[in-house]
C-alpha positions as CSV (number, residue, x, y, z in Angstrom):
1,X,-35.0,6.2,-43.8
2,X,-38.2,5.5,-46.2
3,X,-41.3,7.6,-46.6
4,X,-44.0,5.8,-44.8
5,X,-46.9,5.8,-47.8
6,X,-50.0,3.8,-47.7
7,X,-51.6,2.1,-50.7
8,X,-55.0,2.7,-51.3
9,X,-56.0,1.3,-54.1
10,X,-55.2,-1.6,-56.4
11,X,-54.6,-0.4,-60.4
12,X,-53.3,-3.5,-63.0
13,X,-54.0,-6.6,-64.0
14,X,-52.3,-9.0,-61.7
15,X,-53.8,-11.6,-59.4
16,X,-51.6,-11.1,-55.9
17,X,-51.5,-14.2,-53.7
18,X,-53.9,-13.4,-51.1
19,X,-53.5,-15.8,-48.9
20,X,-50.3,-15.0,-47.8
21,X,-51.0,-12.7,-45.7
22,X,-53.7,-13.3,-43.8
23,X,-52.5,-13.4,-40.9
24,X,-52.1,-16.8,-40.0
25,X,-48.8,-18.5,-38.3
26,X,-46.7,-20.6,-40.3
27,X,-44.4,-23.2,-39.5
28,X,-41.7,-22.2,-42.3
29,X,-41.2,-19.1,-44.3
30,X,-43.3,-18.6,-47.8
31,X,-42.1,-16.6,-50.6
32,X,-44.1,-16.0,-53.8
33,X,-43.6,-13.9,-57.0
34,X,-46.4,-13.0,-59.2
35,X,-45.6,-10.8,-62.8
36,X,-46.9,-7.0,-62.9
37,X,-47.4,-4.1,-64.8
38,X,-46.4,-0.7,-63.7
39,X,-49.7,0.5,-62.9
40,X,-49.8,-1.8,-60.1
41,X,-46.4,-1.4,-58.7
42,X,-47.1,2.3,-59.0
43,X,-50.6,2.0,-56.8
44,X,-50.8,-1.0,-54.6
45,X,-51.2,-3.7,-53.4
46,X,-54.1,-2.3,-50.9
47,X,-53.3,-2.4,-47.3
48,X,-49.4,-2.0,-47.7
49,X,-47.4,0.2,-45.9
50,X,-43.9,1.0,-47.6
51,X,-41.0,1.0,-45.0
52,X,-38.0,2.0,-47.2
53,X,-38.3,3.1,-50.8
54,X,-33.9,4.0,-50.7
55,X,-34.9,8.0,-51.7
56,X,-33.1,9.6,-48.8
57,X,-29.9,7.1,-49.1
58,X,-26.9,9.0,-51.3
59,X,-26.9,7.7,-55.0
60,X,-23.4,6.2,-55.2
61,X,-21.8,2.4,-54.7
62,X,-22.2,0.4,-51.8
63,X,-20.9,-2.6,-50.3
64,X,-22.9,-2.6,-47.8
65,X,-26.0,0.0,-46.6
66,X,-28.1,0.2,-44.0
67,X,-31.9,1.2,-44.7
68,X,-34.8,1.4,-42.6
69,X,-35.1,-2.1,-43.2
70,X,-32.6,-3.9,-42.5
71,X,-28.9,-4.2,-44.3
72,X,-27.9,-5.3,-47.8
73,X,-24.6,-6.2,-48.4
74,X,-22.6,-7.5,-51.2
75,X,-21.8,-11.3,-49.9
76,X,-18.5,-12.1,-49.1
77,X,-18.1,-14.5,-51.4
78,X,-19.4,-13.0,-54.5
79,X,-18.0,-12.3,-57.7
80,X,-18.1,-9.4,-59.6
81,X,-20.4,-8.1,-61.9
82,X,-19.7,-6.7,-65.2
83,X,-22.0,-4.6,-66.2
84,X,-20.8,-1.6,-63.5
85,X,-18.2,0.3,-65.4
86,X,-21.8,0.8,-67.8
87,X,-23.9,2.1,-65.1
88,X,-21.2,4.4,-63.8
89,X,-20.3,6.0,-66.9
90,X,-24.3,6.3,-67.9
91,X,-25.6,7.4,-64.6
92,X,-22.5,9.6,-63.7
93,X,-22.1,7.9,-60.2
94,X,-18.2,7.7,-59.5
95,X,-17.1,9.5,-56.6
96,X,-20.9,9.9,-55.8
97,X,-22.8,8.8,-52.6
98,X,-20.1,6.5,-50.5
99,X,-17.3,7.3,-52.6
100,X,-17.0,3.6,-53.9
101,X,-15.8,3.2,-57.3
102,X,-16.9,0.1,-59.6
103,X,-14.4,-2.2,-60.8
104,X,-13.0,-5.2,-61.9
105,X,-12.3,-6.9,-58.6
106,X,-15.6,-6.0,-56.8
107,X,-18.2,-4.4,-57.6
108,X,-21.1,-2.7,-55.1
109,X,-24.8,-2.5,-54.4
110,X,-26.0,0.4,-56.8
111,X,-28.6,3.4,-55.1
112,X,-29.6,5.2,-58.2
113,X,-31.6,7.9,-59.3
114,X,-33.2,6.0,-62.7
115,X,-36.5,5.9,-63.1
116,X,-37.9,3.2,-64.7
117,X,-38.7,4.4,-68.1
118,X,-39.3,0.6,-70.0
119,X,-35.6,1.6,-71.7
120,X,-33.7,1.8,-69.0
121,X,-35.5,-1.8,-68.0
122,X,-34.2,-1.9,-64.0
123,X,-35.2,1.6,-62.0
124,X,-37.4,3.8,-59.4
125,X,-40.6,2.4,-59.5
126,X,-42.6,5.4,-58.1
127,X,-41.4,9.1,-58.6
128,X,-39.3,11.2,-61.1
129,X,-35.7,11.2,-59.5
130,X,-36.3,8.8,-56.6
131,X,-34.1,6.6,-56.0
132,X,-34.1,2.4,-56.1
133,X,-31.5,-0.5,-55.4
134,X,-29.8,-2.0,-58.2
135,X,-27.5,-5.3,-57.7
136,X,-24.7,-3.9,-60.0
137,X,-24.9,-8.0,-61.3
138,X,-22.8,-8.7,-58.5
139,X,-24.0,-12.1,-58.3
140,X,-24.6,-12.6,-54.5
141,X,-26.8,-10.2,-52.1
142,X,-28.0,-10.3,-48.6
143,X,-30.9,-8.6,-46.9
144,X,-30.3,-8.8,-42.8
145,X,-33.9,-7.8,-41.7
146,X,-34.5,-5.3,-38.8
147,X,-37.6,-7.6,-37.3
148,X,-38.9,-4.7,-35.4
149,X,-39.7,-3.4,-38.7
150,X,-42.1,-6.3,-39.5
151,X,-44.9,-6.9,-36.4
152,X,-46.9,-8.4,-38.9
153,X,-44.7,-11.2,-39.8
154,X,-44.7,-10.3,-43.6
155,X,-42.7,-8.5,-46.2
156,X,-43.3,-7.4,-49.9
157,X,-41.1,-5.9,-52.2
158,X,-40.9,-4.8,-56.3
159,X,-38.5,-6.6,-58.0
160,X,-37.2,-5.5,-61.6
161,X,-35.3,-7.3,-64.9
162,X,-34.5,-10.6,-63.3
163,X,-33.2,-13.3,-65.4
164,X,-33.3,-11.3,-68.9
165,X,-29.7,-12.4,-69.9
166,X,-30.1,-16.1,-69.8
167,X,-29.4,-16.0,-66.2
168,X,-31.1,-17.7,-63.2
169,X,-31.5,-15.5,-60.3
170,X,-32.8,-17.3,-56.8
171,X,-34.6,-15.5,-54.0
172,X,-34.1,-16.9,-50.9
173,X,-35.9,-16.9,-47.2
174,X,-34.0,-18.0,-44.7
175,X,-36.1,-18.8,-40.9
176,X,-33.8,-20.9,-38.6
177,X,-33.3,-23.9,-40.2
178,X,-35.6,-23.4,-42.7
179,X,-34.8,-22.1,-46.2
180,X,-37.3,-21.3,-48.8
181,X,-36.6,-20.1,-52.6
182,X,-38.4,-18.4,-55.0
183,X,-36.4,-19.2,-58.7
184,X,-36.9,-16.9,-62.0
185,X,-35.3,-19.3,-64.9
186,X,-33.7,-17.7,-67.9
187,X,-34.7,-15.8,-70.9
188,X,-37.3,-14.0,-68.8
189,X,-39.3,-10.4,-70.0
190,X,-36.4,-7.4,-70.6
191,X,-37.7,-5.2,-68.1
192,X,-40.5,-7.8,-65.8
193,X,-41.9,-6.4,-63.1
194,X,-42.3,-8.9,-59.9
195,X,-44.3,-8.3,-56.8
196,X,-42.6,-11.1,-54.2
197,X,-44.3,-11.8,-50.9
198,X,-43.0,-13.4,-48.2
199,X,-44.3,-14.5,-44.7
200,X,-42.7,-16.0,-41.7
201,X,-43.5,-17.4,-38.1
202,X,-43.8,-15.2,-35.5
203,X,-40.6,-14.2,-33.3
204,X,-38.6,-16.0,-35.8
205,X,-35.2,-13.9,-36.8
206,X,-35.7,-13.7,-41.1
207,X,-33.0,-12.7,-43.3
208,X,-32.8,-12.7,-47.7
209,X,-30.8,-13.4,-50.3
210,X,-30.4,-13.4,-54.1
211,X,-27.9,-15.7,-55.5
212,X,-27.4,-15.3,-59.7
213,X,-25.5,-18.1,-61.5
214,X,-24.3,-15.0,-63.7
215,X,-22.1,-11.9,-63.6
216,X,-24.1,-10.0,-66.2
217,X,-27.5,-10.8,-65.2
218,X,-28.4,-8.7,-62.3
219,X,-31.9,-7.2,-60.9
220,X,-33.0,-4.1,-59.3
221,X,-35.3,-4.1,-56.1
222,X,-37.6,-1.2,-55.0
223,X,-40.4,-0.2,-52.5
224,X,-40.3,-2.9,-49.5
225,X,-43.4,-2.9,-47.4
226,X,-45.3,-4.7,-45.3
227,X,-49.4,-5.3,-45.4
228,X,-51.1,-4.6,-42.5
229,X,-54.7,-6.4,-41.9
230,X,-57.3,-4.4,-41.6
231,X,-59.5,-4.5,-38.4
232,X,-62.5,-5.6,-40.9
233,X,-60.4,-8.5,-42.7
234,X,-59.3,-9.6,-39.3
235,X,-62.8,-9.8,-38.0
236,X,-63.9,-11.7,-40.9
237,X,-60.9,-14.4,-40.7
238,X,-61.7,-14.7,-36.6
239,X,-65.7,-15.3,-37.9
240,X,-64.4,-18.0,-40.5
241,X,-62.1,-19.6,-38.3
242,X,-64.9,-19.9,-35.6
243,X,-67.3,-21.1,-38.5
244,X,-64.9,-23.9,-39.1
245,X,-64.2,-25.0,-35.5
246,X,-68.1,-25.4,-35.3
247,X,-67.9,-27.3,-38.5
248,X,-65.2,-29.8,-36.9
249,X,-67.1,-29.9,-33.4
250,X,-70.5,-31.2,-35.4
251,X,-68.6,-33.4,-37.4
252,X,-66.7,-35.4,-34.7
253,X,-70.2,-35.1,-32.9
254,X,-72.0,-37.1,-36.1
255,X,-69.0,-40.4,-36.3
């Protein structure tokens, strides 16, 4: 469902973690989040392919979509958030894109056509009328991951306003048995801007979630990708591997 668009270039101020994605194989899942401006979520990071960026998904209420990554869905057991009836009547979305209505006893994912403006502090990252995913503040979301999507074992995605109203919002990985989180604690920026990385073994079936211990606290998400190594990086990483294997065959030759 997403445009497939390539970054080229890097434009901002943050420091990305680099060495998640490397290439190597891990044992458990990683997740990282590292603060951004908009520069940066508008033009990088370098090397990333975006695989859905939710423009060609109907704006409306959802309890559960399917994109071209995978499926969110509004978790059985979640409680409703309270800031819906607000969004609807603001963004003009009842009776709009899957028909569902926000209410009192369950509210939806949101696909909406804000931009992000730094009023408006959740929104599309990118382009004038595109769309992004907004969590309603429904306080419990999962991501099922299509892992064809993902050769490289690795996922990135812009994440937007977590945590502003005194909340604390919990990103989680989940490989087999192995669950990693990445948590924002409350009273974070109006507005933030998070680039979260994640990584995973290879063949290893991945899914997300984002748990908040509110109902008026929720987050928007935009722009999921994937970097792919380029043949030069690769070549240098297979050089400094090799360097260090000659490393540990002198040293074991010198005890």
């Amino acid at each position: 469902m997403g445009k497939k668009i390539v970054y080229g270039t890097i434009v901002g101020t943050a420091l990305v973690g680099v060495g998640l994605f490397a290439g190597t194989s891990l044992a458990i899942p990683t997740i990282s989040a590292t603060a951004v401006d908009l520069n940066f979520a508008q033009n990088g990071p370098v090397g990333g392919v975006i695989l859905e960026d939710f423009d060609t998904i109907p704006t409306g209420w959802y309890y559960s979509v399917d994109t071209n990554i995978g499926t969110f869905s509004v978790d059985s057991g979640a409680s409703p958030g309270t800031g819906g009836a607000a969004y609807d009547s603001a963004e003009d979305l009842k009776g709009t894109g899957s028909g569902i209505e926000p209410s009192e006893d369950g509210l939806a994912l949101e696909i909406s056509g804000q931009q992000y403006d730094g009023t408006y502090n959740r929104g599309n990252l990118f382009d004038t009328g595109g769309n992004y995913l907004d969590s309603g503040d429904v306080n419990l979301v999962n991501l099922d991951l299509d892992m064809d999507k993902f050769s490289n074992n690795n996922l990135f995605f812009f994440m937007t306003d977590p945590s502003d109203q005194g909340g604390v919002t919990v990103t989680s990985v989940n490989e087999g048995d192995n669950t990693v989180s990445y948590t924002w604690n409350p009273n974070q920026l109006d507005g933030g801007i998070w680039f979260v990385e994640v990584s995973w073994d290879a063949g290893d079936f991945v899914d997300l979630s984002w748990v908040v211990d509110k109902t008026n606290d929720g987050w928007g998400v935009d722009k999921f990708g994937s970097q792919v190594p380029e043949p030069a990086t690769m070549l240098l990483f297979g050089t400094g591997l090799a360097g260090l294997a000659g490393i540990s065959r002198r040293r074991k030759q010198s005890v």
